[in-house]
Backbone as CSV, one residue per row, in Angstrom:
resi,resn,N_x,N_y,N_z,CA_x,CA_y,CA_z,C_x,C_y,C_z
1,UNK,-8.665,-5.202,-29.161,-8.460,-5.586,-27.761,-9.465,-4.864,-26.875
2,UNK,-9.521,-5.495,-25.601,-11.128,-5.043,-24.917,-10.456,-3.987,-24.099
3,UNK,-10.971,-3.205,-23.800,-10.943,-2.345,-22.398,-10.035,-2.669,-21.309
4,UNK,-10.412,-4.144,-20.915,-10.331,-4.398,-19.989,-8.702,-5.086,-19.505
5,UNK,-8.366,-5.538,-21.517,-7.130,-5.907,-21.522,-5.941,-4.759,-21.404
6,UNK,-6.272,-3.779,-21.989,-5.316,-2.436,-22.046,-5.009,-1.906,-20.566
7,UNK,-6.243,-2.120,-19.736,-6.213,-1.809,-17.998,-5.421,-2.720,-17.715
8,UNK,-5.338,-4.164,-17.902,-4.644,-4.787,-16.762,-2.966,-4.608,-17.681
9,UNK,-2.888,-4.479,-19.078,-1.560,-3.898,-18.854,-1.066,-2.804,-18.711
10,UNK,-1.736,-1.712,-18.384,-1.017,-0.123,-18.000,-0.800,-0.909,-16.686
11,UNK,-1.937,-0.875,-15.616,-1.609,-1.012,-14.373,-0.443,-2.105,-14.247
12,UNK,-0.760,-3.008,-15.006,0.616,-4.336,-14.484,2.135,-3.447,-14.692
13,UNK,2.380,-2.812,-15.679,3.254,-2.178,-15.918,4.644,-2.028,-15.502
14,UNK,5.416,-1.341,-15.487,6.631,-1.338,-14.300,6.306,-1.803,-13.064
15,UNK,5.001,-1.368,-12.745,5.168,-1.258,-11.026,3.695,-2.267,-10.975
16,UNK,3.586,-2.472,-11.639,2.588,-4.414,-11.373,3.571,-5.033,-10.596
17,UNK,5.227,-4.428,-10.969,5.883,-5.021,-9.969,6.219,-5.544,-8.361
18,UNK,5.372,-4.617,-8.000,5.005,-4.642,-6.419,3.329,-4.411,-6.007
19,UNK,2.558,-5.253,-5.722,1.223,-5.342,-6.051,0.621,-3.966,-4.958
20,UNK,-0.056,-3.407,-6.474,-1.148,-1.866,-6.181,-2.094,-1.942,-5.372
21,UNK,-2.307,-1.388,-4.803,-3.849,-1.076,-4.681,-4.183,0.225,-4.023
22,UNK,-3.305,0.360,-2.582,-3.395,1.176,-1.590,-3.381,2.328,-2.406
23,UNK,-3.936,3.650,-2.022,-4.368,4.975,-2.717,-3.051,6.088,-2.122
24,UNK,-2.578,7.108,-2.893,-1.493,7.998,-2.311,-2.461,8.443,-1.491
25,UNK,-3.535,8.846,-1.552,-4.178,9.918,-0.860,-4.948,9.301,1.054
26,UNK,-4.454,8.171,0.946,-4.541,7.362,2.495,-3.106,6.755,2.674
27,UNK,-2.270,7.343,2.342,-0.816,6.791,3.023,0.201,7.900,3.051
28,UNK,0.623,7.157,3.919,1.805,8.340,4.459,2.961,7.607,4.132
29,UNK,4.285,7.846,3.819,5.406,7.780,3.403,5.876,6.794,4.814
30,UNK,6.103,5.357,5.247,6.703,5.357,6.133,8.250,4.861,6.666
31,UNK,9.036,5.551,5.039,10.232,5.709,5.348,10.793,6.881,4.723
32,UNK,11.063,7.414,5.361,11.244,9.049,4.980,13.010,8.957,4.523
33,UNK,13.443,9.663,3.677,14.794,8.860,3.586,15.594,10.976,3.282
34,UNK,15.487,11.351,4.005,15.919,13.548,3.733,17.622,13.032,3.340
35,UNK,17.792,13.971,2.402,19.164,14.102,1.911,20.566,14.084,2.738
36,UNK,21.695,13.437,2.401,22.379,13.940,3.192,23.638,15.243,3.211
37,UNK,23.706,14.855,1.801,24.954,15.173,0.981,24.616,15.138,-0.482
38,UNK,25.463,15.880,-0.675,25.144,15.706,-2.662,25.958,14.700,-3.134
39,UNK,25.966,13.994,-3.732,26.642,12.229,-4.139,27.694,12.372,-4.339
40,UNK,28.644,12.168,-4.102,30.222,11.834,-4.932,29.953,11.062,-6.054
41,UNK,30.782,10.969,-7.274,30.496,10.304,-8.862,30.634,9.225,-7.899
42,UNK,29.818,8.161,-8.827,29.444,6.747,-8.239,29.268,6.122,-9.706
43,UNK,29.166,4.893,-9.295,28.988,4.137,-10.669,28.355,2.760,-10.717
44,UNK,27.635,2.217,-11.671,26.707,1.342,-11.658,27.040,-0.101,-11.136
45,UNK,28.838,-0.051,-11.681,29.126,-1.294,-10.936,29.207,-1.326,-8.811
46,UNK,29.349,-0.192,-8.300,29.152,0.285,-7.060,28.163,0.164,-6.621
47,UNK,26.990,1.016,-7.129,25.937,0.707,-6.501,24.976,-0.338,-6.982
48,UNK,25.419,-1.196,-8.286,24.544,-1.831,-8.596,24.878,-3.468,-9.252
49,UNK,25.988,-4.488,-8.194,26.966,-4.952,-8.564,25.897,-5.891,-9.212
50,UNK,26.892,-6.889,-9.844,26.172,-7.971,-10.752,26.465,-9.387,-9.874
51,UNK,25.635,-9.036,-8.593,26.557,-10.535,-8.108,25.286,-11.301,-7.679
52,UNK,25.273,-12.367,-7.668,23.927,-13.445,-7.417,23.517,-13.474,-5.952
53,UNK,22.193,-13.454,-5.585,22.116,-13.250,-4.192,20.464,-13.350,-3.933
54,UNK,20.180,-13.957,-3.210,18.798,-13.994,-2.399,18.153,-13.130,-1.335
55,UNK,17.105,-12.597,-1.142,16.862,-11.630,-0.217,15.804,-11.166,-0.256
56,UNK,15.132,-11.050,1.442,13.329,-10.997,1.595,13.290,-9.562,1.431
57,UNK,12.173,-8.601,0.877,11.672,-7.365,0.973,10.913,-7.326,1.707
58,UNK,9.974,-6.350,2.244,8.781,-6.635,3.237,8.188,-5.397,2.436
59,UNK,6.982,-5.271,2.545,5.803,-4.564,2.074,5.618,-3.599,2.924
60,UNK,5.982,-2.131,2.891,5.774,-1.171,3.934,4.717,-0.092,4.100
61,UNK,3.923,-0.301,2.465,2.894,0.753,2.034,2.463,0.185,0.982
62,UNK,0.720,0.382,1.125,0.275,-0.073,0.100,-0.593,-1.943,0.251
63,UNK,-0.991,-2.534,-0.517,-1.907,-3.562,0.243,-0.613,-4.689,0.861
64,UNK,-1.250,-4.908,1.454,-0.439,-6.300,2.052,0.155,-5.847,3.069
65,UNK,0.422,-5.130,3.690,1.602,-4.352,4.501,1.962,-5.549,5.636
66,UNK,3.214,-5.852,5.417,4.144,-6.907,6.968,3.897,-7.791,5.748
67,UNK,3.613,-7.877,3.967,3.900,-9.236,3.562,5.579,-9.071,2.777
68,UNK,5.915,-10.610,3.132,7.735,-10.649,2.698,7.386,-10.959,1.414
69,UNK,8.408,-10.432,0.252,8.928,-10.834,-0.897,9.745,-11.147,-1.225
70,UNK,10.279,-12.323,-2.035,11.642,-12.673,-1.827,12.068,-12.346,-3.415
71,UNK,13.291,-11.972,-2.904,13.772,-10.950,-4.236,15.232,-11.330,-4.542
72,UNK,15.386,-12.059,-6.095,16.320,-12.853,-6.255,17.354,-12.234,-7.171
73,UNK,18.522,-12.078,-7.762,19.343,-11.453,-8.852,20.124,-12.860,-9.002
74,UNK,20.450,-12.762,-10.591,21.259,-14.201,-11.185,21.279,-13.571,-12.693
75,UNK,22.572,-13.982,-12.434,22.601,-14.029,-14.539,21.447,-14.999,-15.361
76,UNK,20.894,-14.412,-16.352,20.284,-15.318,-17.194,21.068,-16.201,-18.087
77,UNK,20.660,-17.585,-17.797,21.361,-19.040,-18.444,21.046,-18.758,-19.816
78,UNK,22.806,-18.524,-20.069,23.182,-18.596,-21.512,23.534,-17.255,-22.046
79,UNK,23.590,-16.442,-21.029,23.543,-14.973,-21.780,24.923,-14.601,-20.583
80,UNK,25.842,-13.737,-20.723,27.064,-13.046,-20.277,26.651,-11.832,-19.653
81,UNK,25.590,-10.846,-20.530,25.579,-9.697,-19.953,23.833,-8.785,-19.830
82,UNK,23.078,-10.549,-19.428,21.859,-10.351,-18.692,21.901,-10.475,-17.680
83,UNK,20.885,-10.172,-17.121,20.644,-10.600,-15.065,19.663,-10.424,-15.422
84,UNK,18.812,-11.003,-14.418,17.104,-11.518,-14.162,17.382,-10.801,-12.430
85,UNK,16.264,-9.973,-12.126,15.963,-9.537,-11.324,14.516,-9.681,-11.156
86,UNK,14.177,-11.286,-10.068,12.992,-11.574,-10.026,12.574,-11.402,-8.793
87,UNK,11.301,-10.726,-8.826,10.339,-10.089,-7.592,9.087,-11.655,-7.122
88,UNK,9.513,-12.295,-6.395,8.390,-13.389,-6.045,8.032,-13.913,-7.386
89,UNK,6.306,-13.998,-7.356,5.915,-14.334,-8.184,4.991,-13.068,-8.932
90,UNK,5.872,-12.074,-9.091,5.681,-10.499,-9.452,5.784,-10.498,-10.860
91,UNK,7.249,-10.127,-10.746,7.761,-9.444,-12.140,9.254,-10.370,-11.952
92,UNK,9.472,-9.838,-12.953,11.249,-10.322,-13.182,11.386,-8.985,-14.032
93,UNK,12.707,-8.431,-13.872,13.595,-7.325,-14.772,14.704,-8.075,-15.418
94,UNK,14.882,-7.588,-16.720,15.875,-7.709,-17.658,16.994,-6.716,-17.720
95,UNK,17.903,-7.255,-17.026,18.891,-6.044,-17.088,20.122,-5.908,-17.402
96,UNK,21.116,-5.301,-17.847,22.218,-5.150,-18.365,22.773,-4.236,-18.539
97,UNK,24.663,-3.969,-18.876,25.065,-2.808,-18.559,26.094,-2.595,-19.931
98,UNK,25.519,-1.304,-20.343,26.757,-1.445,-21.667,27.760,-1.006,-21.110
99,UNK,29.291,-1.181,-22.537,30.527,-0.897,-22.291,31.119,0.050,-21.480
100,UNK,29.983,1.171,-21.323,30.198,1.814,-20.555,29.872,2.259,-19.227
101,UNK,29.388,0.449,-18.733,28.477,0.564,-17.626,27.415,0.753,-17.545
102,UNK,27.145,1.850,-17.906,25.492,2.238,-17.745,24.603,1.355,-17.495
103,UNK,23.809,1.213,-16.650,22.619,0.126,-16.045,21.649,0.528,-16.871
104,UNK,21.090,-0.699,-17.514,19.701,-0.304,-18.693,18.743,-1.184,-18.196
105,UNK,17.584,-1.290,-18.229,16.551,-2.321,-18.496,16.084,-2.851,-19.659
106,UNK,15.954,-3.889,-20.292,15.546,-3.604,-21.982,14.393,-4.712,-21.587
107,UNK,14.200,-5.272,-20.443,12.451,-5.927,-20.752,11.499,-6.100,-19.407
108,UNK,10.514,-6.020,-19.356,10.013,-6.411,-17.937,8.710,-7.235,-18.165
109,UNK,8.803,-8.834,-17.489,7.824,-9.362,-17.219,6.977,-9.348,-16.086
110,UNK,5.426,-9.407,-16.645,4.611,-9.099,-15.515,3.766,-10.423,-15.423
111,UNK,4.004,-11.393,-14.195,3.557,-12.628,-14.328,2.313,-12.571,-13.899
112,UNK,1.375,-11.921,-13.550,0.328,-12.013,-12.782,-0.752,-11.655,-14.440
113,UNK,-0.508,-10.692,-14.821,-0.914,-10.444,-16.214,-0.621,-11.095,-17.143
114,UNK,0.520,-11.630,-16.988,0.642,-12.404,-18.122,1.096,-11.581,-19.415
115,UNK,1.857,-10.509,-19.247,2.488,-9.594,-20.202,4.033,-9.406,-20.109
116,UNK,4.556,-9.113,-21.493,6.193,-8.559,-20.729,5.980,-7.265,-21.771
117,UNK,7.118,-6.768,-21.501,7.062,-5.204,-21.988,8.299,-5.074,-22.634
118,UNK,9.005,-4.779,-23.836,10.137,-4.695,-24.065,10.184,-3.672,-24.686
119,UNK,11.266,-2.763,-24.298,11.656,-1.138,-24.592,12.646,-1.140,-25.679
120,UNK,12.233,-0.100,-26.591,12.664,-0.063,-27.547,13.414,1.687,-27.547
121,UNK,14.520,2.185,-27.430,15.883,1.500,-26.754,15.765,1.208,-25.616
122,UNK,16.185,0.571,-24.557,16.428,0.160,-23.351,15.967,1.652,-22.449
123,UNK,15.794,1.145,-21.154,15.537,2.602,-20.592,16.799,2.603,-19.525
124,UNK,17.293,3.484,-19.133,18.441,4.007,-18.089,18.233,3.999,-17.048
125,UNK,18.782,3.133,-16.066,18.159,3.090,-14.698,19.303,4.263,-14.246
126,UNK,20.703,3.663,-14.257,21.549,4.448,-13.626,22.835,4.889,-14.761
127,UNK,23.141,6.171,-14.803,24.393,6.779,-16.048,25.620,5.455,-15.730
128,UNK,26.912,5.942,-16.505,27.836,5.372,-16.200,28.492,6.534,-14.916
129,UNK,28.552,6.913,-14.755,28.665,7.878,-13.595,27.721,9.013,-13.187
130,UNK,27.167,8.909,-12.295,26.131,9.297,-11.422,26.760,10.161,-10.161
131,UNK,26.203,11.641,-10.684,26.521,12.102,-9.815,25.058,13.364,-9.344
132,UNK,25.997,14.427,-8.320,24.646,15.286,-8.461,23.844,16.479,-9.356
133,UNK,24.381,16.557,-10.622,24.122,17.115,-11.919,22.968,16.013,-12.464
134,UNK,22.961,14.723,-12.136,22.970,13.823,-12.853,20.943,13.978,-13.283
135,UNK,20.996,14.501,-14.628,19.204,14.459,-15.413,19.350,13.816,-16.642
136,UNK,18.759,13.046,-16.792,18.652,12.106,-18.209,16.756,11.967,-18.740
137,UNK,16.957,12.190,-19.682,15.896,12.061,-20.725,15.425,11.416,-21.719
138,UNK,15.007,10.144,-21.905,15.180,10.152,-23.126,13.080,9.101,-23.676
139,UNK,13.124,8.682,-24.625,12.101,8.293,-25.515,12.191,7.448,-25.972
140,UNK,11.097,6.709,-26.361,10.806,5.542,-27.477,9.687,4.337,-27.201
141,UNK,9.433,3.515,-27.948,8.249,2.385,-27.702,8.625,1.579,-26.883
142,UNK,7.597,1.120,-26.347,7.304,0.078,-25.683,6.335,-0.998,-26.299
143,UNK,7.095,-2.357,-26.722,5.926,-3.324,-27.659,6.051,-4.427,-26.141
144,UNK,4.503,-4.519,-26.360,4.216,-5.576,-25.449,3.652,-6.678,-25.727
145,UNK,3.914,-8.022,-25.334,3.614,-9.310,-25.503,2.689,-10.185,-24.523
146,UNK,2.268,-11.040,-24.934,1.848,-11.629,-24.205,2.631,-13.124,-23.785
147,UNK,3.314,-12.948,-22.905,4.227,-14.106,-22.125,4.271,-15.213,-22.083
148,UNK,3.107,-15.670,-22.378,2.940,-17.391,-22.573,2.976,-17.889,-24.221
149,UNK,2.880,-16.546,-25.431,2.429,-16.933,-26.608,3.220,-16.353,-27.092
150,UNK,4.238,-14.965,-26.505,5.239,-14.956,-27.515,4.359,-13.446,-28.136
151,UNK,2.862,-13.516,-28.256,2.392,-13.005,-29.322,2.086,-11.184,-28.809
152,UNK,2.590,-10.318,-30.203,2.588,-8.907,-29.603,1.106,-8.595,-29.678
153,UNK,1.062,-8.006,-28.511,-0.531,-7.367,-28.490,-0.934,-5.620,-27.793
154,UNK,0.339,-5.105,-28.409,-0.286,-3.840,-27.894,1.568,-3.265,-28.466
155,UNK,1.655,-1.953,-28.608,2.368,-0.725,-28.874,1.835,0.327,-28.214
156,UNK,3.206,0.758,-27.157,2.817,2.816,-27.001,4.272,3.192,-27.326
157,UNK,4.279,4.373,-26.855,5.289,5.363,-26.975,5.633,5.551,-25.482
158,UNK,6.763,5.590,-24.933,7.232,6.418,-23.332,8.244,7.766,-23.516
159,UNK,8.100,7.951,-22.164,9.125,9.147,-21.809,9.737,8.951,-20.608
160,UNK,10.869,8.568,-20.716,11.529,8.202,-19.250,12.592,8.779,-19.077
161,UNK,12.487,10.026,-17.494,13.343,10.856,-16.732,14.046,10.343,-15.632
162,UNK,15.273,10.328,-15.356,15.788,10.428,-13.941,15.757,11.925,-14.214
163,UNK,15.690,12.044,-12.816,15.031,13.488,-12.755,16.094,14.531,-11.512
164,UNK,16.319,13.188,-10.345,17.352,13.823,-9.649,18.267,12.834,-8.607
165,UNK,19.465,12.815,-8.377,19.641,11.733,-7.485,20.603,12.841,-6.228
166,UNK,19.987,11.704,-5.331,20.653,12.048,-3.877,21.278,11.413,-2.972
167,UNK,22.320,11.750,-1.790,23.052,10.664,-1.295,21.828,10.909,0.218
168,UNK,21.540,9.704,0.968,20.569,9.760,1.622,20.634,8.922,2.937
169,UNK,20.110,8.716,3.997,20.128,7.890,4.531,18.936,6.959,4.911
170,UNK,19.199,5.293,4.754,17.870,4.476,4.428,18.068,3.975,5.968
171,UNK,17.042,3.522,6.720,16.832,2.971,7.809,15.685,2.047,7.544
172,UNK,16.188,0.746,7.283,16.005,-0.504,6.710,15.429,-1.360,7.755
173,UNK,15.118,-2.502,7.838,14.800,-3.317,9.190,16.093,-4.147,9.565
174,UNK,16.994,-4.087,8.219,18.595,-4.442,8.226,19.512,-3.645,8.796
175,UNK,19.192,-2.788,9.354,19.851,-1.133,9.866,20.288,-0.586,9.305
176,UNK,20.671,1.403,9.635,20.526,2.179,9.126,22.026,2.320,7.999
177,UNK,21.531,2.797,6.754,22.420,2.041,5.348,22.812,3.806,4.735
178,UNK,23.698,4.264,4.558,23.888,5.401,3.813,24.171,5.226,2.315
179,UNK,23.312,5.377,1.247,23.582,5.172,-0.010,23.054,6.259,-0.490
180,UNK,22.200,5.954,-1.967,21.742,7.013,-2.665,20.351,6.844,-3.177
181,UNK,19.912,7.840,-3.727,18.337,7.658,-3.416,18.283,8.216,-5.283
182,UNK,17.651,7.068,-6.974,17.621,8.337,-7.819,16.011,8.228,-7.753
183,UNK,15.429,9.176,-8.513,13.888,9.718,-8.392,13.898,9.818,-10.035
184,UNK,12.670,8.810,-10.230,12.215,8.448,-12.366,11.244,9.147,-12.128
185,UNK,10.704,9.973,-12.993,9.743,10.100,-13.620,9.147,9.511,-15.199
186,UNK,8.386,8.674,-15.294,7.795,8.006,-16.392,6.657,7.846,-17.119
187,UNK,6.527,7.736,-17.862,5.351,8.388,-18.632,5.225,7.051,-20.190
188,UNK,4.355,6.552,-19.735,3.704,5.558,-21.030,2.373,5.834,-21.894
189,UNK,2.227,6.396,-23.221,1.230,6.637,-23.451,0.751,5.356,-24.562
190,UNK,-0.684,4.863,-24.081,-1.402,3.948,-25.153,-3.033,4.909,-25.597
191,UNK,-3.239,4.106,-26.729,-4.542,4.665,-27.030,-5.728,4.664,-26.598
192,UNK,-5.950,4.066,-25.009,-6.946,4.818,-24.233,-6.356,4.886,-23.241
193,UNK,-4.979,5.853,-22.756,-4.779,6.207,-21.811,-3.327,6.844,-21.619
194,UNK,-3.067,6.796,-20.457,-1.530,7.333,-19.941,-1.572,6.751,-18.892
195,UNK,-0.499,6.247,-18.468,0.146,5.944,-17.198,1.183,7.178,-16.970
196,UNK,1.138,7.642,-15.517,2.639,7.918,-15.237,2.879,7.429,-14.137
197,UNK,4.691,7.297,-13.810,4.591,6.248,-13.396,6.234,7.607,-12.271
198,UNK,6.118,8.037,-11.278,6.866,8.199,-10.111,7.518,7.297,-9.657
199,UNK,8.829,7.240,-9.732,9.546,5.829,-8.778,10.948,6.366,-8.261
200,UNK,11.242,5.555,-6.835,11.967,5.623,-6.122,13.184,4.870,-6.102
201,UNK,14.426,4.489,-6.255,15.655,3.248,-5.811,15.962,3.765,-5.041
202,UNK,16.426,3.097,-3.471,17.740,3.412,-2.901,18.528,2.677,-3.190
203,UNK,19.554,2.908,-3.384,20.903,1.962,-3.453,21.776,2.551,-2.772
204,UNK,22.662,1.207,-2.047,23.679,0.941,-1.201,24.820,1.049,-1.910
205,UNK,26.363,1.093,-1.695,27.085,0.735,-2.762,27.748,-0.663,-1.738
206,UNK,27.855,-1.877,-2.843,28.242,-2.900,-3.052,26.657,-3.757,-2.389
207,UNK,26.009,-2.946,-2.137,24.818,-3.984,-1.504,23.434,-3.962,-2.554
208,UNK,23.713,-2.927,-3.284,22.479,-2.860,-4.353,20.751,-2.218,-4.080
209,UNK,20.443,-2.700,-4.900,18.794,-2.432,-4.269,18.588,-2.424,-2.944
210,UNK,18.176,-1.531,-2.357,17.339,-1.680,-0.296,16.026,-1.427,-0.373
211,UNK,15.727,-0.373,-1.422,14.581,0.381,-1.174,14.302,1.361,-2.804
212,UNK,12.610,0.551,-2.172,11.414,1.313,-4.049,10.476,1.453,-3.649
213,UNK,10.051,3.064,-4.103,8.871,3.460,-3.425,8.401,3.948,-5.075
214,UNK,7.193,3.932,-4.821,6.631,3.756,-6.891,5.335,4.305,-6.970
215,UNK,4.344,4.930,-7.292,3.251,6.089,-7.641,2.700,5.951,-8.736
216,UNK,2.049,5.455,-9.246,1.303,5.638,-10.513,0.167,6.461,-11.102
217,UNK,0.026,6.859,-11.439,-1.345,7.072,-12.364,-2.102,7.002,-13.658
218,UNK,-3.103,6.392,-13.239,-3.904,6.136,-14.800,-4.500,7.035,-15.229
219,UNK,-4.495,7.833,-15.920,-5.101,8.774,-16.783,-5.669,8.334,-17.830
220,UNK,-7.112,8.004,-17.943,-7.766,6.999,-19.146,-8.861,8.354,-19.632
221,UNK,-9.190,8.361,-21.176,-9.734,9.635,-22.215,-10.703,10.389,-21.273
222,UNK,-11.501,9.295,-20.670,-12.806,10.015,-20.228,-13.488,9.247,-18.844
223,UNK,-12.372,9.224,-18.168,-12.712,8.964,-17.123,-11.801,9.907,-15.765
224,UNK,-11.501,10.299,-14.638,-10.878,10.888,-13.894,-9.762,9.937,-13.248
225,UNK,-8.581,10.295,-13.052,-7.418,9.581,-12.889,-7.031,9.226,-11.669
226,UNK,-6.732,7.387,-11.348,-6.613,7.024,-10.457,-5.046,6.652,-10.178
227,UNK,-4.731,7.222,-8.626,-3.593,6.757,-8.415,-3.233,5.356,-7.115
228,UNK,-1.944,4.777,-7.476,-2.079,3.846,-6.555,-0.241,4.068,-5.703
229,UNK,-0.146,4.035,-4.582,0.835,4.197,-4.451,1.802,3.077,-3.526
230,UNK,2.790,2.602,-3.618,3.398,1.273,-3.082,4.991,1.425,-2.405
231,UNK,5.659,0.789,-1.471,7.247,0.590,-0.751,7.374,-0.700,-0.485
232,UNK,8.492,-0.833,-1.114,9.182,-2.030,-0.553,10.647,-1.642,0.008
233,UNK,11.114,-2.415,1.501,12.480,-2.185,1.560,13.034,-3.244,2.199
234,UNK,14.419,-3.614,2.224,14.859,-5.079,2.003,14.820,-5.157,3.812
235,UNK,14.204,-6.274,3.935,13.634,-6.919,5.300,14.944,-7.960,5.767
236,UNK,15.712,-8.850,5.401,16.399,-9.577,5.006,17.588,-10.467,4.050
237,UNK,19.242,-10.718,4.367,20.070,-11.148,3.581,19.908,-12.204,3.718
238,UNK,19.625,-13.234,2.619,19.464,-14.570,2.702,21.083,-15.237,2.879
239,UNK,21.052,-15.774,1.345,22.144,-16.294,0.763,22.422,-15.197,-0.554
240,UNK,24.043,-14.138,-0.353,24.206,-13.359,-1.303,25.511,-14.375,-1.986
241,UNK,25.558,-15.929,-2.391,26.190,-16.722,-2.939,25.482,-17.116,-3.761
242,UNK,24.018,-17.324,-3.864,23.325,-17.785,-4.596,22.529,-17.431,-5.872
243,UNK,22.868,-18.231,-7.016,21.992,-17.870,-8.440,20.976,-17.125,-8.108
244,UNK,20.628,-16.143,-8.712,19.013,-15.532,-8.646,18.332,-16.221,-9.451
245,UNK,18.677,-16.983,-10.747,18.304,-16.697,-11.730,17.558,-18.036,-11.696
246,UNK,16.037,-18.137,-12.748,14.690,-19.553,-12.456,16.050,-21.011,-13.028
């Protein structure tokens, strides 16, 4: 595989999910979200319900800034305990919650690349109870495909941390939302490079996703490491009756 293919899938990556470009080192944070409280136990069905619903993001950092995304959740047709969490014409997330709740991701398509990524075990977005102790760790591959063919074209290894969560307050263009804020640290290594990958959720409880603020960096053998840094936060409730799902 060329060079050039291994670049566009580190960068497409998790956070191909919200399109890169803008640099950390020319942006300023422009939603500051300071702690409020340390979390009361919370839980994935709370802050992260499974209910179908439509809804614009707006672009707050990073290229595009004032562009809307419309950001959809729906069960996937034919499956009980998938949801499709699709970003425009971004990404879509694969997501699901075992018996014990726990919010996992086990795939992410990146439509612009033309890659999906499927984790080998699932990675942990949120525990089955989440509180402010709450550090998780864990490892394993990532085999990636190419989306239109089905066909695998690349293997790494990751390391994916929640690292710390907080109860916070978000001031949205929907107004000001008191939920919780957790903070990933992530780490994908391929054979000419590393990604790591900084990311943000706020979550509401019963309202879900508001707000993702996401950091990357490419660390490639022999070259000096570029970062790109990106926010999205929910601009708009459409229709929260409606399928997410294509």
């Amino acid at each position: 595989m060329s060079h050039p293919d291994v670049w566009l899938i580190a960068t497409a990556f998790l956070l191909a999910v919200f399109a890169p470009t803008a640099t950390a080192e020319t942006q300023q944070s422009p939603l500051p979200v300071p702690p409020v409280t340390a979390p009361e136990v919370v839980t994935p069905d709370e802050l992260f319900p499974f209910d179908s619903y439509a809804r614009t993001f707006e672009t707050i950092q990073g290229e595009r800034i004032g562009a809307q995304v419309p950001v959809r959740l729906g069960r996937q047709a034919g499956e009980q305990n998938t949801w499709l969490l699709i970003v425009g014409d971004i990404s879509r997330w694969y997501l699901s919650k075992r018996e014990d709740r726990t919010l996992v991701l086990t795939r992410m398509d990146m439509f612009d690349q033309n890659r999906a990524i499927i984790y080998e075990p699932s990675l942990i977005l949120m525990p089955s109870r989440l509180e402010a102790s709450t550090a998780i760790e864990q490892a394993g591959r990532a085999v990636i495909h190419n989306l239109n063919t089905g066909e695998r074209v690349r293997v790494g290894s990751y390391v994916h941390r929640i690292s710390s969560a907080s109860r916070v307050r978000l001031n949205t263009p929907v107004g000001n939302m008191l939920g919780y804020l957790l903070v990933y640290d992530h780490r994908l290594d391929m054979d000419l490079g590393t990604l790591k990958i900084g990311m943000e959720l706020g979550l509401v409880p019963e309202d879900g996703l508001v707000y993702l603020r996401q950091q990357n960096t490419l660390e490639k053998l022999i070259f000096f490491g570029e970062t790109t840094l990106r926010t999205l936060v929910l601009a708009k409730k459409l229709d929260d009756s409606q399928d997410g799902a294509p």
